[in-house]
MIKE-835825 format. One record per residue (C-alpha): residue in three letters; x, y, z. Coordinates in steps of 0.05 Angstrom, whole numbers, plus 5000, padded with zeros to 4 digits. Example, Ala and Ser with C-alpha at 12.3 -4.5 7.8 and 13.67 -1.06 7.14 Angstrom:
<rs>
Ala524649105156
Ser527349795143
</rs>
This chain:
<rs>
Unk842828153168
Unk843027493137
Unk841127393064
Unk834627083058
Unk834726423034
Unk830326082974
Unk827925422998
Unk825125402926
Unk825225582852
Unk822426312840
Unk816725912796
Unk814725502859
Unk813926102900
Unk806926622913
Unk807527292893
Unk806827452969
Unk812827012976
Unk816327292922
Unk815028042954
Unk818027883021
Unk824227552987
Unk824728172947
Unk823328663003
Unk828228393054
Unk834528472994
Unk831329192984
Unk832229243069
Unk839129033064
Unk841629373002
Unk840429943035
Unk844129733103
Unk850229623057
Unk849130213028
Unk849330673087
Unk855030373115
Unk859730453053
Unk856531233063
Unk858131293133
Unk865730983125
Unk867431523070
Unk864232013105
Unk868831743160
Unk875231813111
Unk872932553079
Unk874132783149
Unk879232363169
Unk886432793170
Unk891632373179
Unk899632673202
Unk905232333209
Unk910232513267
Unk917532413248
Unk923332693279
Unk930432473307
Unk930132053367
Unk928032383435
Unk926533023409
Unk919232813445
Unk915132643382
Unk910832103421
Unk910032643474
Unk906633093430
Unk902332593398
Unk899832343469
Unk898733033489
Unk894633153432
Unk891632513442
Unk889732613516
Unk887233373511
Unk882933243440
Unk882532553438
Unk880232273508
Unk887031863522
Unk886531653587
Unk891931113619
Unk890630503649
Unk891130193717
Unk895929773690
Unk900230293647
Unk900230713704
Unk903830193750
Unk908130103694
Unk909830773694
Unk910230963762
Unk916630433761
Unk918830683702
Unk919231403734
Unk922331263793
Unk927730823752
Unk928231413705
Unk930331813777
Unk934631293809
Unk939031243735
Unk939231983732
Unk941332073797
Unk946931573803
Unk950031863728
Unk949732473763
Unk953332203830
Unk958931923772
Unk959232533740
Unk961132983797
Unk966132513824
Unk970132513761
Unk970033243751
Unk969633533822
Unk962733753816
Unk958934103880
Unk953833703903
Unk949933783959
Unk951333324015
Unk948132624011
Unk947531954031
Unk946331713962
Unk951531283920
Unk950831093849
Unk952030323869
Unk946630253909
Unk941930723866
Unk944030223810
Unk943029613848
Unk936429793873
Unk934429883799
Unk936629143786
Unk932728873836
Unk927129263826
Unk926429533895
Unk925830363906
Unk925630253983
Unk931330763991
Unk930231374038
Unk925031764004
Unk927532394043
Unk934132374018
Unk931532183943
Unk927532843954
Unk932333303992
Unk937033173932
Unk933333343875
Unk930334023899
Unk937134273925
Unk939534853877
Unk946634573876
Unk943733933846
Unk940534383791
Unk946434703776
Unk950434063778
Unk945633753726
Unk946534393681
Unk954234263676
Unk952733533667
Unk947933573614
Unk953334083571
Unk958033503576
Unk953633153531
Unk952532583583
Unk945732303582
Unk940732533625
Unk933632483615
Unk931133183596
Unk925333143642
Unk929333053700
Unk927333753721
Unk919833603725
Unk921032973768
Unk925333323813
Unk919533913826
Unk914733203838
Unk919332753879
Unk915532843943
Unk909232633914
Unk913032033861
Unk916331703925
Unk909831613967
Unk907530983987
Unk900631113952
Unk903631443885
Unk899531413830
Unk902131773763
Unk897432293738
Unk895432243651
Unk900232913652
Unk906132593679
Unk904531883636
Unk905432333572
Unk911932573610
Unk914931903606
Unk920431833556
Unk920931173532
Unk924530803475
Unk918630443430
Unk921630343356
Unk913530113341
Unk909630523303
Unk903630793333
Unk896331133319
Unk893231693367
Unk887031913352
Unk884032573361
Unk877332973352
Unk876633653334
Unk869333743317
Unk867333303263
Unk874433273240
Unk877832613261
Unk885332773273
Unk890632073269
Unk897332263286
Unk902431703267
Unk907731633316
Unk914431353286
Unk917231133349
Unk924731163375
Unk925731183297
Unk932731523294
Unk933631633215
Unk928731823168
Unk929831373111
Unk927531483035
Unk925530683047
Unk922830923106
Unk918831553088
Unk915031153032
Unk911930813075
Unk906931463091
Unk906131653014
Unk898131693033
Unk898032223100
Unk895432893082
Unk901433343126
Unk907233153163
Unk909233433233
Unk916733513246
Unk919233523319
Unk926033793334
Unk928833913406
Unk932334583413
Unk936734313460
Unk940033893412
Unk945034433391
Unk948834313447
Unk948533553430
Unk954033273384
Unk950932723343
Unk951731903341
Unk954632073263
Unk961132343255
Unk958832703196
Unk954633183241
Unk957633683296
Unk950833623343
Unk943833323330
Unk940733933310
Unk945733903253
Unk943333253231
Unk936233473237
Unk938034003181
Unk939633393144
Unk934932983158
Unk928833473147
Unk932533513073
Unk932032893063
Unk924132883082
Unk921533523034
Unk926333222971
Unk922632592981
Unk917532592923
Unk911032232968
Unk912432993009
Unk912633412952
Unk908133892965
Unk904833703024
Unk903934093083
Unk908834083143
Unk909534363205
Unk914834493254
Unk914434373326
Unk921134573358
Unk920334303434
Unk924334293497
Unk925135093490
Unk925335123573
Unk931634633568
Unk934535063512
Unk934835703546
Unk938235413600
Unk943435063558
Unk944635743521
Unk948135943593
Unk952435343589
Unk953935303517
Unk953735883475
Unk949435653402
Unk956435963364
Unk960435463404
Unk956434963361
Unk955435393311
Unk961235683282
Unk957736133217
Unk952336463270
Unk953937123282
Unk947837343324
Unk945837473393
Unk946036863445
Unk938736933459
Unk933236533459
Unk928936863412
Unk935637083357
Unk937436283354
Unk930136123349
Unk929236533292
Unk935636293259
Unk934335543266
Unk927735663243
Unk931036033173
Unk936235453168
Unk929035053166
Unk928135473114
Unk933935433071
Unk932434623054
Unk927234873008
Unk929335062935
Unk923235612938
Unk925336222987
Unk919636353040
Unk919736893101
Unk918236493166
Unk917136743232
Unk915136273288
Unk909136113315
Unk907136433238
Unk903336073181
Unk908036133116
Unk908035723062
Unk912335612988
Unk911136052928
Unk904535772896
Unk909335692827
Unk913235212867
Unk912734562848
Unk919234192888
Unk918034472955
Unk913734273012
Unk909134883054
Unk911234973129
Unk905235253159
Unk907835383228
Unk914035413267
Unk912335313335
Unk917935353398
Unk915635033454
Unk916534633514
Unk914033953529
Unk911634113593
Unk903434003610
Unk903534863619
Unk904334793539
Unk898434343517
Unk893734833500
Unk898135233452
Unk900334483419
Unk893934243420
Unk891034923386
Unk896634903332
Unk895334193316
Unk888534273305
Unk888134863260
Unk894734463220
Unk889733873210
Unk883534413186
Unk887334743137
Unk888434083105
Unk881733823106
Unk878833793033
Unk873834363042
Unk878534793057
Unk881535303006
Unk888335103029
Unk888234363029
Unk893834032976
Unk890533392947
Unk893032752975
Unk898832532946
Unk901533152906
</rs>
């Protein structure tokens, strides 16, 4: 509403005059008014996480799967063409590293018509108009699987959802192919941008901050989230068998140790609530055949199962805190209340990435971001 405007001194004007003048501030006093009430109402239920994590251990694909099952996330005509190029590049890479690999090393592989130089080339150019039959009759052969096992224990790349394309590569290589939401939250990308998804859990607005193909976690770059309320951390279980980019690591998970250090001796996470989402468990167990976790591992002593390596990554989580706490995943825990230089996990939470595993991320997540809402008994003010 636009302020009223005085086309004369108060002295020139009627009391009627006067009255409406007055009335019409009164009217839009009280506009402002409400809408400073409604915005911090907005804020007092506004939780905001931020996701951090090494680099593909699928942080963006749990925020977008939050997103899409809390939050209404729905893609676009347009980001679905992008993606259903992206996917089938994502295949044609995969495939011809694959082809590569098994040549050097004498690999089975089924028998095919594919060759990584033309895979390659039809990348370059953009055009996918290979044989969808052979595309197809490769990637659901059970030597292939196999084949990609071995492969992936090398430590070569290979995108980790190579396995879900494969079960859709009749469907991806039709003519009318359209990517579902699901397999647009599948899509591993490298975005170093930082972005927001927002969620809705009753009257509770969720934000989860996404850092991106962010590979280190900076002190620099952690201060830059002083003002969140919790912090998720993402960590792919299949990153044991990984070695890292840094030579002062063995594997990945090693420098995830490290860098999760780093995060709960920062002092704007002091304190503040964190939880643990290990993903890619699916991957993992199938790696544990390949690559026993002692191989990596040298000091673990314990069974090469899924659920004994679980548990010990999950007490190695553990051991970056100066204030001892029993864990369990999938459990809620959390630092001695006399403890004021340690952070509170509330959950550990092994998982898979897969669309099977929404409901059990989504239903984490959302009791995470109640806990921390201010009228809750367990909410840590902002910024201890």
């Amino acid at each position: 509403m636009e302020k009223p405007s005085t086309p004369r001194s108060f002295d020139q004007m009627s009391l009627l005059e006067m009255k409406a003048f007055y009335d019409q501030e009164l009217i839009m006093n009280q506009q402002v008014d409400a809408e400073l009430q409604a915005a911090l109402s907005a804020r007092l239920n506004e939780i905001r996480i931020v996701v951090l994590g090494q680099r593909f251990a699928g942080k963006t694909t749990v925020a977008k799967t939050v997103s899409s099952k809390l939050g209404g996330l729905f893609a676009s005509t347009s980001e679905r063409e992008a993606a259903r190029r992206l996917i089938r590049t994502q295949i044609y890479e995969n495939i011809a590293s694959l082809l590569d690999y098994a040549k050097e090393n004498g690999t089975a592989l089924p028998e095919t018509n594919l060759n990584s130089g033309r895979l390659r080339s039809s990348v370059s150019s953009g055009d996918f108009s290979l044989p969808a039959s052979d595309i197809v009759s490769f990637l659901t052969n059970k030597t292939t699987l196999e084949a990609l096992n071995a492969f992936r224990a090398s430590n070569n790349g290979v995108s980790d959802n190579f396995e879900f394309w494969s079960k859709h590569a009749e469907a991806i290589f039709a003519s009318n192919y359209v990517p579902s939401a699901e397999q647009c939250i599948m899509l591993q990308e490298q975005d170093s941008a930082v972005h927001d998804f927002a969620s809705r859990v009753g009257n509770l607005s969720i934000i989860l901050t996404d850092v991106g193909s962010q590979n280190a976690v900076s002190r620099k770059f952690i201060t830059q989230f002083e003002d969140v309320h919790g912090c998720l951390f993402v960590v792919s279980l299949a990153d044991y068998a990984l070695y890292s980019e840094d030579s002062k690591f063995n594997s990945k998970l090693e420098e995830s140790f490290q860098t999760f250090r780093t995060l709960v001796s920062t002092p704007s996470f002091i304190r503040k609530p964190i939880g643990i989402i290990l993903t890619k468990r699916d991957l993992f167990e199938r790696l544990l055949n390949q690559v026993p976790f002692s191989e990596m591992f040298e000091k673990y002593a314990g069974d090469n199962t899924a659920e004994a390596v679980i548990a010990y990554i999950t007490q190695e989580f553990q051991k970056c805190f100066p204030t001892k706490t029993s864990l369990t995943p999938g459990s809620s825990s959390s630092a001695s209340s006399g403890s004021s230089a340690s952070a509170q996990i509330k959950f550990v939470l092994a998982t898979s990435c897969l669309p099977e595993s929404s409901s059990q991320i989504c239903s984490s997540i959302a009791d995470f971001a109640r806990a921390m809402h201010p009228s809750s008994p367990q909410a840590s003010p902002r910024g201890m």
